[in-house]
N, C-alpha and C positions, 0 to 999 in steps of 0.2 A: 365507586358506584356508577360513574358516567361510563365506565368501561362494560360492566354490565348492559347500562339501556343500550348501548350502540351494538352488541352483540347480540342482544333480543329484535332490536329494531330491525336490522341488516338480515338475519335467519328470515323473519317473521314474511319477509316483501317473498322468495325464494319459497319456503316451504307454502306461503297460504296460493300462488299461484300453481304449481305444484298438484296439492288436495285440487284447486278447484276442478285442474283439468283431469286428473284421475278419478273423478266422481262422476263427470259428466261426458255423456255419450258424442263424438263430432258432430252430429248434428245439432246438441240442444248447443253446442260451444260458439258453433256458426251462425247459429241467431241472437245468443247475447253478446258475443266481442263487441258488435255494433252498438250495446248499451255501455259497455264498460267503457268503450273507447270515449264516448259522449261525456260518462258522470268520470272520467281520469281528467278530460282535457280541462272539464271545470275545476277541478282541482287543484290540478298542476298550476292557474293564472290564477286563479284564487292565493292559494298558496305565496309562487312569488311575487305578487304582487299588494295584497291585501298583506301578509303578515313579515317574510323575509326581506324585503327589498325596504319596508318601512324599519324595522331594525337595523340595517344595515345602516341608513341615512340616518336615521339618531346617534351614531355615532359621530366620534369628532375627524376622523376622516372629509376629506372636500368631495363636495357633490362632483367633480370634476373627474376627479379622478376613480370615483367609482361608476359612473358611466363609462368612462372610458374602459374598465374593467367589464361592464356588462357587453360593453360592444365588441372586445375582444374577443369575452367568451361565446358570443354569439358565431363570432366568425373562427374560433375552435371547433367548435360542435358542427358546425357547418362543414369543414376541413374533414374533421374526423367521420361525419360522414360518407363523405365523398372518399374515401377511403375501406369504405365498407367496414369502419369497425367500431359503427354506433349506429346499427342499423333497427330499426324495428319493424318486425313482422307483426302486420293485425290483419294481414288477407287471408281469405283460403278460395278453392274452388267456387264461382258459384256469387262471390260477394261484390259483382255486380264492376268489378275494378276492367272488365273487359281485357283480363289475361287472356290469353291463348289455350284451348285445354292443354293442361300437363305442364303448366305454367310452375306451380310449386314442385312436381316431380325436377323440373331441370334446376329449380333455389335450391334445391336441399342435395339434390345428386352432384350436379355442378358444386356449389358452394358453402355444402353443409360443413363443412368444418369451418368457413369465415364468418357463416352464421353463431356458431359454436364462439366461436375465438372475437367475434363481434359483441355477442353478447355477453361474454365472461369481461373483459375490458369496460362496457355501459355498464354493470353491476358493480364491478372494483369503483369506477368514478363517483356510484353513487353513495358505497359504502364509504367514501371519504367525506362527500358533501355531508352523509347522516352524523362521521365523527366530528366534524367543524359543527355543526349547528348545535348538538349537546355540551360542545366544548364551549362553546356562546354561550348557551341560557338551555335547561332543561327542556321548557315548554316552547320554543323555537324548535328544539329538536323532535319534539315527539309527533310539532305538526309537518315537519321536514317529513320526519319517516314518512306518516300519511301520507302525502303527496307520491311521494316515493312507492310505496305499497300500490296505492288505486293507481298507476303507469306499469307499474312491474306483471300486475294481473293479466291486461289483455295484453303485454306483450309476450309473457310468457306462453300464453295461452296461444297466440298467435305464429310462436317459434314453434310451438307444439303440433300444430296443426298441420304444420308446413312438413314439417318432419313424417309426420304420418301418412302425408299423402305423397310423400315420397317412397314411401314403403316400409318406416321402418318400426318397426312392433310397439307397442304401446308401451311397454315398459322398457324398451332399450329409449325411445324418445324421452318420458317422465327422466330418465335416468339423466341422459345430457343436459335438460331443464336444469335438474336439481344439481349440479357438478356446478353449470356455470353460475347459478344463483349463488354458492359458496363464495365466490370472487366477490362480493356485496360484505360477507364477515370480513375477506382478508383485507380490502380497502381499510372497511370499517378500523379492524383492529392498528393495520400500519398506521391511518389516519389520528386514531387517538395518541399516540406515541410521537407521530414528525412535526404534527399541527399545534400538539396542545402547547410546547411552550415558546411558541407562536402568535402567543396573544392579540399581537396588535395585526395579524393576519386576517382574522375572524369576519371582519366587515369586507373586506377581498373576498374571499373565499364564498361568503353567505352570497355575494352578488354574481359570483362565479355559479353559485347553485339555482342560484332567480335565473342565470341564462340559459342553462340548463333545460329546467322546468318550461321556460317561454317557447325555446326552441322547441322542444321535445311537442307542445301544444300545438305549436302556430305552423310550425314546416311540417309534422306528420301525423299528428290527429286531426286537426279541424279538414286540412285539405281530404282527409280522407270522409266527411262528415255533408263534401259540399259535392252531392249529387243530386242528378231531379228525386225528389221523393214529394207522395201525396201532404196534403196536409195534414193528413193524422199522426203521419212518420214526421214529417216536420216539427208537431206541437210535442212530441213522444221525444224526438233526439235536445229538445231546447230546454225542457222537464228534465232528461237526465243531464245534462248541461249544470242547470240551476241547479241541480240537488249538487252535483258536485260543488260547486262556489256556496253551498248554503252549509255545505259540512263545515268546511273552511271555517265559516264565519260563526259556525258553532263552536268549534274545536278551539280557536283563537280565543272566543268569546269566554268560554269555559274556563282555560287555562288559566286564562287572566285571574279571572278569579279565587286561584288555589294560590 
């Protein structure tokens, strides 16, 4: 059955970012990435912080050495970064980052296939963090996915944009989306098979996903989040903030329950 949820979960991040940007016009896209990107990053800290990262330390693992694991993965993510192949696009034209015109014409001409091959790589890692946390506990996983799903939207959405303004047709772009979102099942799938009997892996692995998640918040959404804006944009990005860490705390809150 856990084979099931990690395959529904992994598709689900891939195909809803997907619809969203094939529903939606680039312009109405380029005015909400900047709310997604606000209610993901709450999310994402909410997530590991509020629910993974306390699972993890309830195990009988040493606080020691799973810090020490969070600090690694921080400085993984940071590497693989720097590497261009966990990169995330949430710019387009226009969104204020004081690109150069034709800024996204030379990401995607220049380096549309690293974006491609960047992005397929961040989907496979996450499809394995989504098979560790099911492998852990059900409701650990379902809120892993979440977390995962509200990140995957405006990034996708943001791979998409970039690609389009490089010129390339709206459905050859959706198509590349939807190709490297697949790499999210195949993680998933190899992850439930190398990890599951793996057991005493699980609290490693969940805190490998909290770095994840922290990173993914702290190094490329918030810095993107902290420009002059009036107060209204202020009180409007802190609102979709909170709504993100109030899912969390619903989602967590609920689960418990069942």
């Amino acid at each position: 059955m856990n084979l099931l949820y990690i395959v529904i979960a992994t598709f689900a991040g891939g195909l809803l970012s997907v619809l969203i940007a094939a529903s939606l016009t680039v312009a109405v896209l380029g005015r909400v990435v900047h709310h997604l990107v606000s209610l993901s990053a709450g999310v994402l800290l909410g997530t590991a912080l509020l629910d993974v990262l306390p699972e993890a330390f309830e195990s009988t693992a040493s606080p020691q050495s799973l810090f020490a694991t969070l600090l690694l993965g921080l400085l993984f993510f940071f590497l693989l970064e720097k590497a261009e192949l966990y990169r995330h696009s949430h710019h387009h034209e226009g969104d204020e980052h004081h690109h150069h015109h034709g800024f996204d014409h030379e990401q995607a001409g220049r380096g549309g296939w690293t974006v491609i091959l960047g992005d397929s790589i961040h989907n496979f890692c996450d499809g394995i963090i989504i098979a560790a946390a099911f492998l852990a506990d059900t409701r650990l996983g379902v809120v892993t996915s979440l977390a995962i799903i509200a990140h995957e939207i405006p990034q996708e959405v943001g791979d998409y944009i970039v690609l389009l303004n490089a010129g390339f047709s709206r459905g050859r772009a959706l198509f590349y989306n939807a190709l490297s979102g697949l790499a999210a099942v195949l993680g998933g799938v190899i992850g439930y098979f190398v990890v599951g009997p793996w057991e005493s892996l699980f609290p490693y692995l969940l805190v490998v996903a909290s770095s994840s998640f922290i990173y993914v918040a702290v190094a490329d959404l918030i810095p993107q989040l902290q420009h002059r804006l009036t107060l209204r944009e202020t009180v409007a990005q802190l609102a979709w903030l909170s709504g993100g860490l109030l899912i969390v705390v619903i989602a967590v809150s609920q689960l418990h329950e069942h």
